[in-house]
C-alpha positions in Angstrom: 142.4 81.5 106.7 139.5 84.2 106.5 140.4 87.9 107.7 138.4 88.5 110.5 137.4 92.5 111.3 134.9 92.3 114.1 134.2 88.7 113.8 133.1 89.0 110.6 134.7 87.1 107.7 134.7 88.1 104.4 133.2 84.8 103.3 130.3 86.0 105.8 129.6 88.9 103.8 129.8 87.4 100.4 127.4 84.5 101.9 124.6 87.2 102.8 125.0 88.3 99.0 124.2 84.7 97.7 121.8 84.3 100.3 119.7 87.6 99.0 120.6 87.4 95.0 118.9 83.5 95.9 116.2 84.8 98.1 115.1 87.5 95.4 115.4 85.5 92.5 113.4 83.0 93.9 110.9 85.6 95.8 110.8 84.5 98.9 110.2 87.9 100.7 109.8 86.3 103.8 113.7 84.4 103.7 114.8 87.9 102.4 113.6 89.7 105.5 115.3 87.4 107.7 118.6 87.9 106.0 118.1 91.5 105.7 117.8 91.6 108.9 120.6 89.2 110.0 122.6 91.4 107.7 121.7 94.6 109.5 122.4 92.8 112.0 126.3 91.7 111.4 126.6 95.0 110.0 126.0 96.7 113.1 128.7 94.4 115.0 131.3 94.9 112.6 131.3 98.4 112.7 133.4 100.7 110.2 135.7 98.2 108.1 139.3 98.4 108.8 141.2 96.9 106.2 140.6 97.2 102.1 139.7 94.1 101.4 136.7 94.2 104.1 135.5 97.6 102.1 135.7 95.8 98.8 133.5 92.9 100.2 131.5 95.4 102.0 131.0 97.8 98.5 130.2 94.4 96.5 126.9 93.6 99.8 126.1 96.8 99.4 126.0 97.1 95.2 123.8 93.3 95.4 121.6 94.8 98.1 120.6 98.0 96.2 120.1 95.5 93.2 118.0 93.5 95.1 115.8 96.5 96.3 115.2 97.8 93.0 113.8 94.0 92.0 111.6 94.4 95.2 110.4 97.9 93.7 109.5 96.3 90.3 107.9 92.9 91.4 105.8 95.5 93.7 105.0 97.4 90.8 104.0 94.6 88.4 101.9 93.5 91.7 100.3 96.5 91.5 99.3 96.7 87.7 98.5 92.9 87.8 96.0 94.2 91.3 94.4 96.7 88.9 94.1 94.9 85.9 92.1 92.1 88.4 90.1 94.7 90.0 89.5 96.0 86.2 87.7 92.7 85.1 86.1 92.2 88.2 84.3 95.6 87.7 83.8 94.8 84.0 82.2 91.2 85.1 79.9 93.4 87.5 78.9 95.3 85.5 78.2 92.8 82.6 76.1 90.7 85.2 74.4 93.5 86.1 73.0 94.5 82.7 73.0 90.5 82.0 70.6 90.6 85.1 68.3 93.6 84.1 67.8 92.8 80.5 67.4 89.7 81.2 64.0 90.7 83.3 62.6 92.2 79.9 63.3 89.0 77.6 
């Protein structure tokens, strides 16, 4: 039997881990939202834990969820360069059409 502290189960909390180590590793932003959110959410409703083995399963959600942030901050980041790097060549091709184009004209 599962120790209940605001009808939350331990087993609840260690399932919203798995579901946002899955979510992340498989970036699906979009799932990870929603169980964010429903995480927040059963948070909230549980309100301060009352016994040490709902902190425990608590501090463990709360360690995976800063893990899982600091993933989101680097696959942002390597969005970003990966953004740059595209909007690097597409400038470079610009350009070389450009001068493709105009000295072309005096072949």
């Amino acid at each position: 039997m599962s120790e209940k502290v605001g009808l939350i189960s331990i087993e609840q909390w260690q399932q919203c881990e798995k579901a946002l180590l899955f979510h992340a590793n498989a970036q699906d932003w979009e799932k990870l939202v929603k169980v964010n959110a429903k995480m927040t959410q059963l948070l909230i409703k549980a309100g301060k834990p009352s016994s040490r083995s709902q902190l425990l399963a608590r501090q463990s959600l709360a360690n995976t969820h800063k893990q899982v942030l600091l993933q989101l901050e680097q696959a942002k980041a390597q969005l970003g360069q990966e953004m740059n790097q595209f909007k690097q060549q597409q400038d470079g091709l610009a350009a070389y059409q450009l001068t493709s184009v105009s000295g072309g004209a005096y072949d």
